[in-house]
Each structure stands twice: as C-alpha cells, then as structure tokens.
MMTF fields as JSON, N, C-alpha, C and O atoms, coordinates in Angstrom:
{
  "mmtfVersion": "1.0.0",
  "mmtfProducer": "UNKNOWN",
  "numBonds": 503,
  "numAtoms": 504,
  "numGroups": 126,
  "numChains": 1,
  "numModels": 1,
  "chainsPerModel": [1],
  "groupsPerChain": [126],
  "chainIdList": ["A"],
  "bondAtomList": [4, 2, 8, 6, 12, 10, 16, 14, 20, 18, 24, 22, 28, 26, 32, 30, 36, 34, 40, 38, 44, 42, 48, 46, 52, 50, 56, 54, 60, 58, 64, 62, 68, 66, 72, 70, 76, 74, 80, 78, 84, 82, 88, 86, 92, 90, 96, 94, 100, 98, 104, 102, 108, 106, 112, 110, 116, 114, 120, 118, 124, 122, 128, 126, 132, 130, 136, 134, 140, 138, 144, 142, 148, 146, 152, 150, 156, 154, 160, 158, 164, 162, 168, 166, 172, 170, 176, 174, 180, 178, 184, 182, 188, 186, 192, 190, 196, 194, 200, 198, 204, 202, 208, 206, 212, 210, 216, 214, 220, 218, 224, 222, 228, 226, 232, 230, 236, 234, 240, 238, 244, 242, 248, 246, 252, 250, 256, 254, 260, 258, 264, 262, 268, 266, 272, 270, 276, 274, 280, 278, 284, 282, 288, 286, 292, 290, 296, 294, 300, 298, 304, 302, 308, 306, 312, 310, 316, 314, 320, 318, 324, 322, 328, 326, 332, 330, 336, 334, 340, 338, 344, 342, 348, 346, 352, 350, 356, 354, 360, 358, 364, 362, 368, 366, 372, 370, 376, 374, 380, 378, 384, 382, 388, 386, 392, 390, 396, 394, 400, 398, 404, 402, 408, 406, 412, 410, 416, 414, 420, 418, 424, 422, 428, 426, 432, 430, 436, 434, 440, 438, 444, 442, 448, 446, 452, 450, 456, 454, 460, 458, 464, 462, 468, 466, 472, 470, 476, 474, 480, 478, 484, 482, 488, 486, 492, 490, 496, 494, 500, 498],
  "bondOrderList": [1, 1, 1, 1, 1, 1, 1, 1, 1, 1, 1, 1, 1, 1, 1, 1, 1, 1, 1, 1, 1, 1, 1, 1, 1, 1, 1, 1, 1, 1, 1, 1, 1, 1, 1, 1, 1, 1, 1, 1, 1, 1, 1, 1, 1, 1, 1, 1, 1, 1, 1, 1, 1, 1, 1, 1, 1, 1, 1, 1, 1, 1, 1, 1, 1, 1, 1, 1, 1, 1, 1, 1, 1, 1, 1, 1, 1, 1, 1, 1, 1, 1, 1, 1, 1, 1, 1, 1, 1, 1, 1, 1, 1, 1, 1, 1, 1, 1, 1, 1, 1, 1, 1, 1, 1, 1, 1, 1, 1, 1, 1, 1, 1, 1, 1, 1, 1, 1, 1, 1, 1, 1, 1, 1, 1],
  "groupList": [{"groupName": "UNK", "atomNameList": ["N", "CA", "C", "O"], "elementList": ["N", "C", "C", "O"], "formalChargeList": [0, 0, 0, 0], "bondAtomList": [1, 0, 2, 1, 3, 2], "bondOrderList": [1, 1, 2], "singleLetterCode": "X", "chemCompType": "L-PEPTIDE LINKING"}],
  "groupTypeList": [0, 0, 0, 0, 0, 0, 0, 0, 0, 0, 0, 0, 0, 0, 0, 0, 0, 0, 0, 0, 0, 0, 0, 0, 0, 0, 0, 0, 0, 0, 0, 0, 0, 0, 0, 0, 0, 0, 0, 0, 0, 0, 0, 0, 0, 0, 0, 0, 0, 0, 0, 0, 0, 0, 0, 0, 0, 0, 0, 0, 0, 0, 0, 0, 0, 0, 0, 0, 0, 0, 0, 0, 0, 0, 0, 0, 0, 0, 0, 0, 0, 0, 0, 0, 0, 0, 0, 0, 0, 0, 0, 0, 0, 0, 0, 0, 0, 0, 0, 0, 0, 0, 0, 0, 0, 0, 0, 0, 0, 0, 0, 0, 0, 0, 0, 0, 0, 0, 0, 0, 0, 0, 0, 0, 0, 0],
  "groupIdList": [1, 2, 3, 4, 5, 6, 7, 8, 9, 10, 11, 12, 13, 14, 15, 16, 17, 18, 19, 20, 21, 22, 23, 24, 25, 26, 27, 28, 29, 30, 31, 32, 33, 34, 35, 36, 37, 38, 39, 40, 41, 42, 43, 44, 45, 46, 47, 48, 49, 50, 51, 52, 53, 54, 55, 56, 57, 58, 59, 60, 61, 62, 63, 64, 65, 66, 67, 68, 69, 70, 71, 72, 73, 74, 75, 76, 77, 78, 79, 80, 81, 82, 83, 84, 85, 86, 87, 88, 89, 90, 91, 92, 93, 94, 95, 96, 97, 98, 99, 100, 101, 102, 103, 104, 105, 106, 107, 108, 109, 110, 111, 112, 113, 114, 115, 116, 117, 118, 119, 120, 121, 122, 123, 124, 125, 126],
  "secStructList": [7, 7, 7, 7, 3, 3, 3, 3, 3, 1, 7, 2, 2, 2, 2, 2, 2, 2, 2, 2, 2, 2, 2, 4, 4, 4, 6, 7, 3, 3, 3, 3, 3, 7, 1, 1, 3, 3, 3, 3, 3, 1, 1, 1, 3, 3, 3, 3, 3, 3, 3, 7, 6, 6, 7, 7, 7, 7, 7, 6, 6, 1, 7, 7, 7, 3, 3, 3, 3, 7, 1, 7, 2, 2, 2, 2, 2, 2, 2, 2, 2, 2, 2, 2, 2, 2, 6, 7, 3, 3, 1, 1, 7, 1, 3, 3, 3, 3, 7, 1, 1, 7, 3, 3, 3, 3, 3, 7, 3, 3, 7, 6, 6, 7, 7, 7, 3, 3, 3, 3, 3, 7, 7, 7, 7, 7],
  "xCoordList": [-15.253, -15.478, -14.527, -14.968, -13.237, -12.33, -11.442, -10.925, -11.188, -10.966, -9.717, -9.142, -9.295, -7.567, -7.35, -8.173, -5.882, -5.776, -4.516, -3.64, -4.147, -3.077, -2.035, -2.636, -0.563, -0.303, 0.559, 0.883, 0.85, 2.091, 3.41, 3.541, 4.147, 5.779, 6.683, 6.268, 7.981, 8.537, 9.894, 10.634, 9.944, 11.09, 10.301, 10.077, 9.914, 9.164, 10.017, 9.963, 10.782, 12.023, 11.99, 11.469, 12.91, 13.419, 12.355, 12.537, 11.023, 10.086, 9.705, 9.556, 9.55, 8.874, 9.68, 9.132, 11.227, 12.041, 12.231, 12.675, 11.859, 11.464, 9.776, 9.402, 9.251, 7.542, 7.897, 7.855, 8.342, 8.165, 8.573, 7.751, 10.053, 10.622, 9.569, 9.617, 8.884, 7.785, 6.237, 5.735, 5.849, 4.736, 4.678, 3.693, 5.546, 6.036, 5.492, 4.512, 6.042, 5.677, 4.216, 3.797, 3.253, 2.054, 1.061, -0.067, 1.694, 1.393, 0.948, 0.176, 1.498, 1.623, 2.544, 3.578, 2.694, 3.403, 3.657, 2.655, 4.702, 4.205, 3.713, 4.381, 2.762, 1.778, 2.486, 3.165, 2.512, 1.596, 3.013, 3.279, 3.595, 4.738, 4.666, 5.278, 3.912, 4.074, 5.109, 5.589, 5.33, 5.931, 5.787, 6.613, 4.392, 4.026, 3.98, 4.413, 3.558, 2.883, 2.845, 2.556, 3.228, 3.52, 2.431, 1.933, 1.395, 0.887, 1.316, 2.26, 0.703, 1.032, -0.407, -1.507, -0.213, -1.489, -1.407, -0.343, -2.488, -2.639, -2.639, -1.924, -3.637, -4.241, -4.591, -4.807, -4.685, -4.919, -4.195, -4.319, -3.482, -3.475, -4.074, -4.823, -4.232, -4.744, -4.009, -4.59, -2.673, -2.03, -1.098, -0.479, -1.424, -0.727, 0.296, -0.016, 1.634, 2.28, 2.581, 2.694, 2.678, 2.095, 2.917, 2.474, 4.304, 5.174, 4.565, 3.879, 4.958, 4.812, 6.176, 6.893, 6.059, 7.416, 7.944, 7.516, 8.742, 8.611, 7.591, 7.02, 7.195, 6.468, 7.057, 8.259, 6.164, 6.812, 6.238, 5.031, 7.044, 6.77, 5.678, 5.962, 4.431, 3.62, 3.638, 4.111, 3.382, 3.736, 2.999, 2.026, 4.115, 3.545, 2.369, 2.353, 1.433, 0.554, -0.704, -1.719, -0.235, -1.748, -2.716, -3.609, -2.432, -3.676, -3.488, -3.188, -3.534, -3.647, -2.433, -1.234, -2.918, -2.461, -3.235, -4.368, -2.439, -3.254, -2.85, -1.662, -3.558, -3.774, -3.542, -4.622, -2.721, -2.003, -2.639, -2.303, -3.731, -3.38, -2.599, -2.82, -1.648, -0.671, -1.252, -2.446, -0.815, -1.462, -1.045, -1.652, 0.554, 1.24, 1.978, 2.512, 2.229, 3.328, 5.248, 6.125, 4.94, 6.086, 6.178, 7.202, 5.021, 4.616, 4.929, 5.512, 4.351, 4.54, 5.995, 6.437, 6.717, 8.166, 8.927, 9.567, 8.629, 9.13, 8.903, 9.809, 8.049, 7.904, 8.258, 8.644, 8.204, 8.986, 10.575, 11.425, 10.613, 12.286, 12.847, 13.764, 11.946, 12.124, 12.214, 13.22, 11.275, 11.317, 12.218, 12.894, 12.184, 13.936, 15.258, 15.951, 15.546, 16.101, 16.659, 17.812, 14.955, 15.086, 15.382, 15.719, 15.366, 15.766, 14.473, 14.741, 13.172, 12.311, 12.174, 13.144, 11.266, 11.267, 10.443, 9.307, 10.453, 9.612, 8.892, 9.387, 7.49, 6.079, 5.567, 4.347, 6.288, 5.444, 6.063, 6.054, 7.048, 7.691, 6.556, 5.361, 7.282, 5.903, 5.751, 6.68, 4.581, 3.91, 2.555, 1.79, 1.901, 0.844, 0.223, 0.62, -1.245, -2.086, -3.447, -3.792, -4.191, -5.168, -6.584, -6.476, -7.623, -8.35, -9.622, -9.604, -10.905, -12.202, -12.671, -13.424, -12.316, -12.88, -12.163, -12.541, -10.951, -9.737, -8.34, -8.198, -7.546, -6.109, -5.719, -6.399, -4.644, -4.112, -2.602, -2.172, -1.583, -0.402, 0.379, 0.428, 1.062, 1.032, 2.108, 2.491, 2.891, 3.772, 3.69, 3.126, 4.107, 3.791, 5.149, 5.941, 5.47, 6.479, 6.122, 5.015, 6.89, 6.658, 7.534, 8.337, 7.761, 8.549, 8.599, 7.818, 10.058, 10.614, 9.494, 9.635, 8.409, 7.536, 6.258, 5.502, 6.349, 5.761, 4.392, 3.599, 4.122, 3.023, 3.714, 4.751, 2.36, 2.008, 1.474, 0.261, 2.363, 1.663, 1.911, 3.005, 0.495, 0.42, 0.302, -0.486, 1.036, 1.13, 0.137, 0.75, -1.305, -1.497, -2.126, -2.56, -1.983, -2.618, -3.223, -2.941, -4.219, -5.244, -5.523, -6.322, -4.461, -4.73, -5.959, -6.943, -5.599, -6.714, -6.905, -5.914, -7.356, -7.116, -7.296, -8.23, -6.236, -6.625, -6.461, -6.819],
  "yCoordList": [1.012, 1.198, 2.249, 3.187, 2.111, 2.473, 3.384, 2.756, 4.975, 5.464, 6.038, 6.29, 6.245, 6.452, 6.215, 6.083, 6.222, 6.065, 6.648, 5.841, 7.423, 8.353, 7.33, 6.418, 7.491, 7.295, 8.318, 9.24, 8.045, 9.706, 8.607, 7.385, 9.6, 9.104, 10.719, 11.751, 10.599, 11.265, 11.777, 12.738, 11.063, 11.23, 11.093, 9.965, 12.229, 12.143, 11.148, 9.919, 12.02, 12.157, 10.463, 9.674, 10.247, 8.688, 7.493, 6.409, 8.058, 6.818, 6.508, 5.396, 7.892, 7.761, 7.187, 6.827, 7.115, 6.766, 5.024, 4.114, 4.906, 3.28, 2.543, 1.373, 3.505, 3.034, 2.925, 1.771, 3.992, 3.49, 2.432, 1.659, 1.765, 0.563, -0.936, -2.055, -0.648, -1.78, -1.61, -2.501, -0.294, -0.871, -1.097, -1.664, -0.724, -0.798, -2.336, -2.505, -3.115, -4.676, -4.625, -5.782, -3.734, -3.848, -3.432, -3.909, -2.349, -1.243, -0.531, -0.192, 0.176, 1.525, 2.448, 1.793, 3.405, 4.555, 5.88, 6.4, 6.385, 7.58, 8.969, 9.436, 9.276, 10.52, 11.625, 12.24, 12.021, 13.278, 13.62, 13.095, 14.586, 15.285, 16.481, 17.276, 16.843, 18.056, 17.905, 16.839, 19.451, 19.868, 18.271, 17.36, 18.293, 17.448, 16.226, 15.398, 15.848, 14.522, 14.118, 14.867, 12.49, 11.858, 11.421, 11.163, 11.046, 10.134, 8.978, 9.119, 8.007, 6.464, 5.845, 5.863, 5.499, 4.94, 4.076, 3.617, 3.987, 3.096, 4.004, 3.804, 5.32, 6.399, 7.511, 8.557, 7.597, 8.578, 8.245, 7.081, 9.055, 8.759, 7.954, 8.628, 6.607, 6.048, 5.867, 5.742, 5.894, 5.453, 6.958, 7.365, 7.542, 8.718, 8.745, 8.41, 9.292, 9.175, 10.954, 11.74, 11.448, 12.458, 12.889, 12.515, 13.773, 14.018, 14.792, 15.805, 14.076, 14.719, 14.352, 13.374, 15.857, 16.253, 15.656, 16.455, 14.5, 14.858, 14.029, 14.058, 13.128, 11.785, 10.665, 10.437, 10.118, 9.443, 7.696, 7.46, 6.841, 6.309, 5.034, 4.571, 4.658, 3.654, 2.358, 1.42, 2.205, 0.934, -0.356, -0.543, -1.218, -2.578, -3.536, -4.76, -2.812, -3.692, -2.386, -2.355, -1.075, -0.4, -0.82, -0.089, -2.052, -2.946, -2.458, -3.376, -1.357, -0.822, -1.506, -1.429, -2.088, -2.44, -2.17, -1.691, -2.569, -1.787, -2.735, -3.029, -3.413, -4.357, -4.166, -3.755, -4.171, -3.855, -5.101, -6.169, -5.131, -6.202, -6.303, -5.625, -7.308, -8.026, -8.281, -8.578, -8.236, -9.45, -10.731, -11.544, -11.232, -12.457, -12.761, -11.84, -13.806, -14.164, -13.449, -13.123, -13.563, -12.919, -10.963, -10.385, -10.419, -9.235, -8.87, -8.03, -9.746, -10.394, -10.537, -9.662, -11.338, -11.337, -9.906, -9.46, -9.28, -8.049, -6.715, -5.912, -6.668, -5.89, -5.988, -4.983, -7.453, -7.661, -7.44, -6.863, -7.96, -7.882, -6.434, -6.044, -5.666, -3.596, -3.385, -2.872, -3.73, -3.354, -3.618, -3.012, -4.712, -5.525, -4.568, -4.212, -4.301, -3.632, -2.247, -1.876, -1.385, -0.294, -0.29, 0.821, -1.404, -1.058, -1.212, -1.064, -1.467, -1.653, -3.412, -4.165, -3.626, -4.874, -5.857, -5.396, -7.067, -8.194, -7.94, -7.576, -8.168, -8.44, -9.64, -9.763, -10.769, -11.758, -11.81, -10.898, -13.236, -13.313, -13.56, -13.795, -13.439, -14.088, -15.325, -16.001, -15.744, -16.91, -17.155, -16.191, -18.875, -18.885, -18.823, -19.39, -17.553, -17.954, -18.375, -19.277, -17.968, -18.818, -17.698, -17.487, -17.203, -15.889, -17.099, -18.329, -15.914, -16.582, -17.181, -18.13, -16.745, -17.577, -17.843, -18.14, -17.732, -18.585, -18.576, -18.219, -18.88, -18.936, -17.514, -16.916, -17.427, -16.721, -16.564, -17.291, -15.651, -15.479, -13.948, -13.119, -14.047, -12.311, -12.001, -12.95, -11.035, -10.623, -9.437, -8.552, -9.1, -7.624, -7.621, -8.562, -5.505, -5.137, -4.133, -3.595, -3.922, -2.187, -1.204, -1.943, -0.232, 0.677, 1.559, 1.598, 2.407, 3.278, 3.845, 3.906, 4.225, 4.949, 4.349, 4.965, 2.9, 1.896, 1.688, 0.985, 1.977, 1.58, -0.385, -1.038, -0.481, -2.181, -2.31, -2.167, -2.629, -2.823, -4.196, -4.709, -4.705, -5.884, -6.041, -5.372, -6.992, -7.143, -8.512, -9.546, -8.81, -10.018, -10.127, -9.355, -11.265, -12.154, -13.139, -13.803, -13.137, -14.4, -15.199, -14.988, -16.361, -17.266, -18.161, -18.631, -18.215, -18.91, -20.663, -21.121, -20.982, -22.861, -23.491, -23.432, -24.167, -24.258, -26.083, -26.154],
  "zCoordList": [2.973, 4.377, 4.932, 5.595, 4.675, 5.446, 4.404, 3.48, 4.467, 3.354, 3.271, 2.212, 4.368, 4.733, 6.404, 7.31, 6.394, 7.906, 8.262, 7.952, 8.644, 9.256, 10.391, 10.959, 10.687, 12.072, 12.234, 11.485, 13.223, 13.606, 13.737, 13.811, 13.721, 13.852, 13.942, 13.414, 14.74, 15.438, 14.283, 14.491, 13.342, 12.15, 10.658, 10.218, 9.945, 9.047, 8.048, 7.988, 7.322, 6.464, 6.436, 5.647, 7.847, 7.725, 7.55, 6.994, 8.268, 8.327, 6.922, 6.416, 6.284, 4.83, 3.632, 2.591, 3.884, 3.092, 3.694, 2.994, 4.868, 5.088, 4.732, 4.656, 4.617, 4.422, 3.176, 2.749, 2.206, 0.704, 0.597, 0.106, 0.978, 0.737, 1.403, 0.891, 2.352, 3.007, 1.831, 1.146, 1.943, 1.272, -0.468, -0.941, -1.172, -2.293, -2.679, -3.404, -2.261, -2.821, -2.322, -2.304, -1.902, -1.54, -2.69, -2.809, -3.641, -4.247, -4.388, -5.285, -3.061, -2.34, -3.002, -3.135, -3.401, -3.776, -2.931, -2.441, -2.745, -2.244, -3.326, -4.25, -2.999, -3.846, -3.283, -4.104, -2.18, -1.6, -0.368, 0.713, -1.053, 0.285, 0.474, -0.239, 1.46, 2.169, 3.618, 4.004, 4.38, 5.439, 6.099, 6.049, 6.748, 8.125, 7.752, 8.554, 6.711, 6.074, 4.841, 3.908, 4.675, 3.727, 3.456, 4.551, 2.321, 1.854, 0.906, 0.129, 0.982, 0.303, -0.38, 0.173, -1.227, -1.728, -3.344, -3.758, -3.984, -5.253, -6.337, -7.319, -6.205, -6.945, -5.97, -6.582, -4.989, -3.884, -2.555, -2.176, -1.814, -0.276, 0.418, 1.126, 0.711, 1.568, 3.111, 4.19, 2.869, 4.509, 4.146, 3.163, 5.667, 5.68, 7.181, 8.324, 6.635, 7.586, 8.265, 7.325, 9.272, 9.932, 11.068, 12.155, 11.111, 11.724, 12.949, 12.811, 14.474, 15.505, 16.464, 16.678, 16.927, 17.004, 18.595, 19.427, 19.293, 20.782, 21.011, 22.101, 19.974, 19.971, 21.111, 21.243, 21.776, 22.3, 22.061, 21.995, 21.977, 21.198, 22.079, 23.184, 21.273, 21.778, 22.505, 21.864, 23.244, 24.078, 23.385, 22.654, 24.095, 22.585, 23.363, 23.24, 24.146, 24.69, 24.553, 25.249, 23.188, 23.619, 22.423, 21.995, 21.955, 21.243, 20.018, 19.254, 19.459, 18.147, 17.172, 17.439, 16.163, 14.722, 13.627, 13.66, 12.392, 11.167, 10.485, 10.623, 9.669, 8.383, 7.297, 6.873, 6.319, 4.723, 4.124, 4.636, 2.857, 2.284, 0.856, -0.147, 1.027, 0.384, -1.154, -1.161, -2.044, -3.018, -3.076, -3.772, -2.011, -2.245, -1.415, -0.797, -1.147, 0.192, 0.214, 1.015, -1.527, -1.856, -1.447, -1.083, -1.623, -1.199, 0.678, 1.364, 0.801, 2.818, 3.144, 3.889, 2.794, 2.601, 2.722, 3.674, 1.343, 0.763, 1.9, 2.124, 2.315, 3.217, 4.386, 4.985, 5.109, 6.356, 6.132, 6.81, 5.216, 4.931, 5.109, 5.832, 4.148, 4.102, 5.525, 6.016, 6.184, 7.997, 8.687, 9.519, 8.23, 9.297, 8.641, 9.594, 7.969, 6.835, 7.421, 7.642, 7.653, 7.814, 9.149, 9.557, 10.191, 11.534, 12.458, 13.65, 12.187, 12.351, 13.296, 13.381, 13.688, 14.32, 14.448, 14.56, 14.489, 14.122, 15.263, 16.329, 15.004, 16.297, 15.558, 15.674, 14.663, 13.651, 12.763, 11.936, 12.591, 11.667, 10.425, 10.606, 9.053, 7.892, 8.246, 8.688, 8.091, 8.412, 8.406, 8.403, 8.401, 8.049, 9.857, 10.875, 9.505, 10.618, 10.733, 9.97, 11.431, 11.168, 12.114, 13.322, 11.393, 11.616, 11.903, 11.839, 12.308, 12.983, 11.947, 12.167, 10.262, 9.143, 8.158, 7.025, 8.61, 7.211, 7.856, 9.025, 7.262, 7.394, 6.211, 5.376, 6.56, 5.786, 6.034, 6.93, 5.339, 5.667, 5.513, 4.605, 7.139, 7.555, 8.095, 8.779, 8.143, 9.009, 9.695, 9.052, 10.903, 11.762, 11.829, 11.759, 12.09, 12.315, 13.319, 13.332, 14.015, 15.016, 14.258, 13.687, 14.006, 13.554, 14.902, 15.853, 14.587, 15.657, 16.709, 17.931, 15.991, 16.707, 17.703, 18.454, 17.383, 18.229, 17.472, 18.099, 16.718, 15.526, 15.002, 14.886, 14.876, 14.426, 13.371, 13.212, 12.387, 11.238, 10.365, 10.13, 9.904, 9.088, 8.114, 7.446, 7.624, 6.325, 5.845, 6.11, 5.175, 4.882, 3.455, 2.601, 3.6, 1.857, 2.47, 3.467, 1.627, 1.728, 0.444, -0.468, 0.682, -0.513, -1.115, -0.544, -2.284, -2.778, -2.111, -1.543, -2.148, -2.458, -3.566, -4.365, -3.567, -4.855, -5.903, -7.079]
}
C-alpha cells in the first residue's frame, strides 16, 4: 500500500544519528545518505528523513503520526528507550492498547521537530 514516507526535521546530522539508534530494533537500517536526506529501510528506503532548514517545529495537536511496525515488545521498548535517550519525548509510554479490532502494544515519541512516531507489535495469542 504504502511505499515510503518522508518527514522533515530541522537537524539532519543529529536526527539521523538518533533515528538509526530508534529504528534499529525495528529493522530499519540506514541505506541512503545524501546532502538533504537520509533514508532508512529493510532493503530499500522506506522512512526518509529530509532536512529543512528554519523548520519550525509541529504542534502536538496537528493530528499527524506515523506507525513503525515492531516485531516485539522488546523491539517497542528498544526504541522508546533510543528516543528518551536521544532527548526526544514520550507522547505514550510502551504499553498495552487497545485498536477498533485488537489490542496490541505501542509506544509514541515526538522528536525535536514535533513529528509523532509509533512504534507497534501485534501479538499473537497464544
């Protein structure tokens, strides 16, 4: 469906040396460094990070978040932890929630630039 997704941020350098450390337990890599923009992905760029300069940063009520999936709670962990880490900030500690057709378990962070991003796994039952 969904084949990459870009966000902007105001500090290339630093964000990308904190994204590797968050999506890493996702297995995310970074691929792809040019001037403006970082890519992250499995085998190709899928989440691209995209330096704008004089950014100002998003307000935490303009709705937009973005969904990472996890393979494990331990993965969920690992990445909130990288965020808190990198200076980044809790919008959702890890924890279990509960969606229109399952539960699952997720954590959100905002980073410097006011981007929302989630981290989830959806367990088996078992």
């Amino acid at each position: 469906m969904i084949d990459h997704i870009s966000i902007a941020v105001s500090d290339l350098a630093g964000s990308a040396a904190i994204y590797e450390q968050m999506l890493n337990p996702l297995g995310l890599a970074r691929l792809v460094v040019r001037d403006a923009t970082v890519g992250f992905g499995k085998r190709y760029p899928e989440f691209w990070l995209n330096r704008r300069a004089g950014l100002t940063p998003a307000p935490a009520d303009n709705g937009t978040h973005i969904c990472l999936r996890a393979p494990d709670e331990a993965a969920v962990h690992a990445f909130f932890a990288a965020a808190i880490a990198g200076g980044y900030t809790s919008d959702g500690n890890p924890g279990p929630r509960q969606a229109a057709m399952t539960g699952y378990f997720a954590a959100f962070i905002r980073d410097r630039d006011g981007n929302r991003i989630e981290a989830a796994t959806f367990p088996r039952a078992g």
